[in-house]
C-alpha positions in Angstrom: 180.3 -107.5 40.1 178.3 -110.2 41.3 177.0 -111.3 38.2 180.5 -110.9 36.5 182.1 -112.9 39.0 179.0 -116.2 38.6 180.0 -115.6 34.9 183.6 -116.5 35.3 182.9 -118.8 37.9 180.7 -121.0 35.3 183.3 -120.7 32.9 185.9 -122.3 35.2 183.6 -124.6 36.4 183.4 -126.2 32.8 186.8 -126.5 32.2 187.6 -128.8 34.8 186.2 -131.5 32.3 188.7 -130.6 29.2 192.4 -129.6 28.9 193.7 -127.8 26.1 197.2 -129.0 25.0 199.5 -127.4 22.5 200.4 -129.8 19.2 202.8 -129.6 17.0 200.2 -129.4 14.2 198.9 -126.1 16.2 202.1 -124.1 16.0 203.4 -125.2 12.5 200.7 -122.5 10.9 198.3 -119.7 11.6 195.2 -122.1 10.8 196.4 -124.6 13.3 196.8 -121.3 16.1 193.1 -120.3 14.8 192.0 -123.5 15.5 193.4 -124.0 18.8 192.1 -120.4 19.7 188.6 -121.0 18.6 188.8 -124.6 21.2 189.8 -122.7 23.8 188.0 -119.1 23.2 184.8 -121.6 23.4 185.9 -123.0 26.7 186.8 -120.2 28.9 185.5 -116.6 27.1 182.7 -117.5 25.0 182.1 -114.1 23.8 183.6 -110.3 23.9 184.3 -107.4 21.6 185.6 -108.7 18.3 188.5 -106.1 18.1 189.6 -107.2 21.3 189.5 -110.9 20.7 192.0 -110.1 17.9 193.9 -108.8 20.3 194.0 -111.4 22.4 194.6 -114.1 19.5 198.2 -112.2 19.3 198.8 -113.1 23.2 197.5 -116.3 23.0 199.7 -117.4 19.7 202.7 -116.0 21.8 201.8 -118.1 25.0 200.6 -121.1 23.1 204.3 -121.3 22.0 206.1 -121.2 25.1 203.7 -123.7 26.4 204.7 -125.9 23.2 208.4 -125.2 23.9 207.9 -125.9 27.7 206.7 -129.3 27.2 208.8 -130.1 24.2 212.1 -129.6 26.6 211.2 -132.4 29.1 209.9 -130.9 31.6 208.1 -133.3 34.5 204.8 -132.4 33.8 203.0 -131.7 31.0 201.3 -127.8 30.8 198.2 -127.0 29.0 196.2 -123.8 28.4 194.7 -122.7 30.8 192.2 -119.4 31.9 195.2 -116.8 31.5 196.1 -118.2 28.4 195.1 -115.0 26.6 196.4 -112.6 29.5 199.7 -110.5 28.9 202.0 -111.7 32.2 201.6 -107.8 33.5 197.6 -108.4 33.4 198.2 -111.8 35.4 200.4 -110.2 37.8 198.3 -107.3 38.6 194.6 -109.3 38.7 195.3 -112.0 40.2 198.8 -112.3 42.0 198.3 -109.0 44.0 195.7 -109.3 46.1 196.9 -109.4 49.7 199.2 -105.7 49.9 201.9 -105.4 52.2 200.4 -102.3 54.1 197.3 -101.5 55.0 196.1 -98.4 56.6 196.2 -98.6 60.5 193.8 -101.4 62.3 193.4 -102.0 66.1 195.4 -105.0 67.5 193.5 -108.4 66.8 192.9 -111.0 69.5 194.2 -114.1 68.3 194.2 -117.5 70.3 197.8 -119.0 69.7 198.1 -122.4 68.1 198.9 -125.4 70.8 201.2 -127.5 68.7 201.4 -131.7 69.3 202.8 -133.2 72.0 206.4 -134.8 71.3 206.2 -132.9 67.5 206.9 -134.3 65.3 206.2 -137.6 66.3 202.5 -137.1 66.7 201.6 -135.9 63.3 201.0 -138.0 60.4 202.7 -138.7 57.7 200.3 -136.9 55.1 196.9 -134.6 55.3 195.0 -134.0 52.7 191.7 -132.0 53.3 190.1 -132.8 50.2 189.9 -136.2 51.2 187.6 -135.4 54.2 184.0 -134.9 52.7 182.8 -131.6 53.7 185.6 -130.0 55.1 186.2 -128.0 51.6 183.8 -126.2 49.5 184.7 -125.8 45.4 187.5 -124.1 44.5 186.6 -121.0 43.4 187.6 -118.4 40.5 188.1 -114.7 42.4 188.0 -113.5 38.4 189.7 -109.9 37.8 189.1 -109.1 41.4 191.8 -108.9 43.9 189.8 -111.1 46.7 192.3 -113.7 47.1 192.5 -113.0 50.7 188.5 -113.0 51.2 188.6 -116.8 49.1 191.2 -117.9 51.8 189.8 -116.8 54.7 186.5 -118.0 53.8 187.7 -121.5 53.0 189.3 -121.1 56.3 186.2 -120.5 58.4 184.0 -123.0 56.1 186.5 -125.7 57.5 186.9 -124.9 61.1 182.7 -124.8 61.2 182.4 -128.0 59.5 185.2 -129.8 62.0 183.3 -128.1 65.0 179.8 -128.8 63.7 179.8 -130.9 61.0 178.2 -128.6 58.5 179.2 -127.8 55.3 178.1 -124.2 54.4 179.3 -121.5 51.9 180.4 -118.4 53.6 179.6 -115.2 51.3 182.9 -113.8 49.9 180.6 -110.8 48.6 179.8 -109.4 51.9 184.1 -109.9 52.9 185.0 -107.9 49.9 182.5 -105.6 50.3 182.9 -105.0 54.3 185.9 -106.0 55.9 188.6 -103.2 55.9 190.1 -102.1 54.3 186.7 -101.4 52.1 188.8 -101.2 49.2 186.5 -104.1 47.2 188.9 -105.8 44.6 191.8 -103.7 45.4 193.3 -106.1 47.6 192.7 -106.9 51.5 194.0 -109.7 54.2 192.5 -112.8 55.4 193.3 -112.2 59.1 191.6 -108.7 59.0 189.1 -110.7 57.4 189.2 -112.8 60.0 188.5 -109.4 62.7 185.6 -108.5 60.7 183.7 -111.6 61.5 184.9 -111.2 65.0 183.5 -108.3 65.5 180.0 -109.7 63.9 179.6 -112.6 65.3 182.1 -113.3 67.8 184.5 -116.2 66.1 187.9 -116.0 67.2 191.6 -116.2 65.0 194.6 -117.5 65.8 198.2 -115.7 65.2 201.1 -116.7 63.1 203.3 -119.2 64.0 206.9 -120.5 63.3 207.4 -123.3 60.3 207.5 -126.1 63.2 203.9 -125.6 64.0 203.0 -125.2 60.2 202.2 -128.7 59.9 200.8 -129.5 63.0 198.3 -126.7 62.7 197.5 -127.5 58.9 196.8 -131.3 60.5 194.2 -129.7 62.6 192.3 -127.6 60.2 193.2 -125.8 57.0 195.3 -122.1 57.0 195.5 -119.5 55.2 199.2 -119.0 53.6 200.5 -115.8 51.8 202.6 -116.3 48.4 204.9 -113.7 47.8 206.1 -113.5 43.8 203.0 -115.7 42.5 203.4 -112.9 39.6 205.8 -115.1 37.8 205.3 -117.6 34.5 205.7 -120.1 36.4 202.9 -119.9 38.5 200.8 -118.5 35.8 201.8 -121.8 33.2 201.6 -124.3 36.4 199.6 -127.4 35.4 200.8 -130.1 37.9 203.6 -132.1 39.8 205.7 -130.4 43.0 206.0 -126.7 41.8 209.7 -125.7 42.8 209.4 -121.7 41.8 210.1 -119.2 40.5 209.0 -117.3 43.0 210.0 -113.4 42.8 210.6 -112.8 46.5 211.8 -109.2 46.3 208.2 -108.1 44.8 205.8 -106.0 47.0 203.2 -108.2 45.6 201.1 -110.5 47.8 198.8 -113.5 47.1 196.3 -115.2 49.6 195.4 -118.8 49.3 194.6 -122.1 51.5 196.6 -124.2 53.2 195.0 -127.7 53.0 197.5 -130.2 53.7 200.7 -131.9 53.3 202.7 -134.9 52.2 205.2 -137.0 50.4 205.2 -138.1 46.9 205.8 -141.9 46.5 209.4 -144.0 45.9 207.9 -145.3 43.0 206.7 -142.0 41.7 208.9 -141.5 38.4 208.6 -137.8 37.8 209.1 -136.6 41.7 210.1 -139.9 43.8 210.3 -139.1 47.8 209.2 -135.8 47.3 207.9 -132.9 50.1 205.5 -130.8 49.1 202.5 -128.4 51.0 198.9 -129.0 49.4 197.4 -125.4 48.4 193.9 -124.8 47.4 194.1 -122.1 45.0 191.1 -119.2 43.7 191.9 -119.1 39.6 189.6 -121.6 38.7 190.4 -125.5 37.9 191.8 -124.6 34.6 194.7 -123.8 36.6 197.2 -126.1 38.3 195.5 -129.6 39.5 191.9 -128.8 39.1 192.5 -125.7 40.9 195.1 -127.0 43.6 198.8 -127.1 43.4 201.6 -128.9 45.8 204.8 -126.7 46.6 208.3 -127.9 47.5 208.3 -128.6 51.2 211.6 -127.8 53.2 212.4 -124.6 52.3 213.5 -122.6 55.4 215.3 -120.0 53.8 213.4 -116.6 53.1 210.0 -118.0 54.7 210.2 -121.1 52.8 209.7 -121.8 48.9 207.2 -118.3 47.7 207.5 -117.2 51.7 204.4 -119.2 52.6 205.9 -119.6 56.6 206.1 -116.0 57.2 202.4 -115.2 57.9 200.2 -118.2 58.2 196.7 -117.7 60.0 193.0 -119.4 60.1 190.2 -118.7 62.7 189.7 -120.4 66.0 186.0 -121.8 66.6 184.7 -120.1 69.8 184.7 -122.1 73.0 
């Protein structure tokens, strides 16, 4: 697995100097689809089974065209190709956008230290936080591959952030060892950061914080990054999302969960023509930086209704650094 997963990991590490974009020329023939296919087959898969490479060339033709016909109807941001280009959407949806399960067998009750928020909220908190502009407090973004580890990404990134605010060191916790040990012990079948977060707890003492309300969301996020849970990242849209303020869909009613990073928050400018005066959350993302902006996305901020946009408010968490 380990190997597999550096594999993939290298392959979305090159991509964040290339996008592929769909032409006209591309679509108008099957050379022009070959051609495309071979650019991007040499980007992100390098080499499989030949019989299944033609098999894939269907479900790429067939997403290379929506993409074409996505851009081509003015939308505010322009898509490209990315990794799951060749993936049929119920592949996507199971790999990678159901990783954190609703249920999960029986746990004893965490510890958590609750969350403290701002005096005289929201006057206190600034007017925009952005992690990535802090060096050290975030690591690479990561590809979890076919592996449902979202959770183990996110709570990792959570605890590599609160140790470098504390101790200003940057290290990279092993994501191996959370898939591998923390319960559930079900390896890529799916887990949850904040049991995650109990695991290491129970190794070496570091303390989590609980949920909180949508108020405290951003003073907490101002803080240190947190871990957010998606619900309905199975859709096209998040699959196909290259850029901009991502405003769904988001299929709410699906038992599927997906586990990603909370790393700040903001307000597009006046001036910006495609989303002026804007709201949006800043998430740091696990499929690679083919995907999204260089692995990162920003998400309508506002939403109150069903847990806000993709029910990100419902179950926020990150670790506590021990006194």
């Amino acid at each position: 697995m380990v190997a597999a997963l550096a594999a993939m990991a290298l392959a979305a590490s090159t991509s964040a100097t290339d996008r592929i974009y769909v032409s006209s020329e591309n679509v108008a023939s099957e050379e022009g689809m070959r051609g495309l296919y071979e650019r991007w087959y040499t980007l992100y898969r390098h080499d499989s089974d030949p019989i299944d490479k033609e098999k894939r060339f269907a479900i790429f033709k067939a997403e290379a065209r929506a993409v074409y016909e996505l851009n081509e109807g003015g939308t505010r941001v322009k898509h490209h190709l990315n990794w799951f280009a060749d993936m049929t959407q119920d592949e996507f949806s199971e790999s990678f956008a159901n990783c954190a399960p609703l249920k999960i067998r029986p746990h004893r009750e965490i510890k958590l230290n609750l969350h403290q928020p701002s005096q005289n909220y929201p006057d206190k908190l600034p007017l925009m936080v952005d992690w990535r502009t802090v060096d050290g407090v975030l690591t690479s973004v990561k590809l979890q591959g076919e592996c449902g580890s979202c959770w183990a990404m996110a709570a990792a990134g959570a605890m590599e952030s609160i140790h470098f605010l504390k101790n200003n060191k940057r290290t990279n916790l092993s994501v191996q060892e959370l898939v591998d040990c923390s319960p559930p012990k079900e390896h890529c079948k799916g887990g949850r950061a904040d049991m995650a977060f109990q695991y290491v707890i129970d190794k070496h003492g570091i303390h989590s914080s609980e949920q909180y309300p949508y108020n405290m969301l951003m003073d907490a996020v101002a803080h240190a990054p947190v871990v957010i849970r998606f619900r309905g990242s199975n859709t096209t849209e998040f699959k196909r999302y290259s850029g901009g303020i991502f405003r769904g869909l988001c299929d709410i009613d699906t038992k599927q969960r997906h586990e990603a990073l909370l790393v700040g928050y903001g307000t597009t400018p006046s001036d910006d023509a495609n989303d002026p005066g804007v709201n949006y959350w800043l998430v740091k993302n696990s499929w690679g930086e083919s995907w999204g902006e260089r692995g990162y996305m920003r998400l309508q901020r506002g939403h109150l209704a069903h847990g806000g946009l993709c029910g990100i408010l419902r179950r926020p968490v990150y670790p506590a650094h021990p006194k």
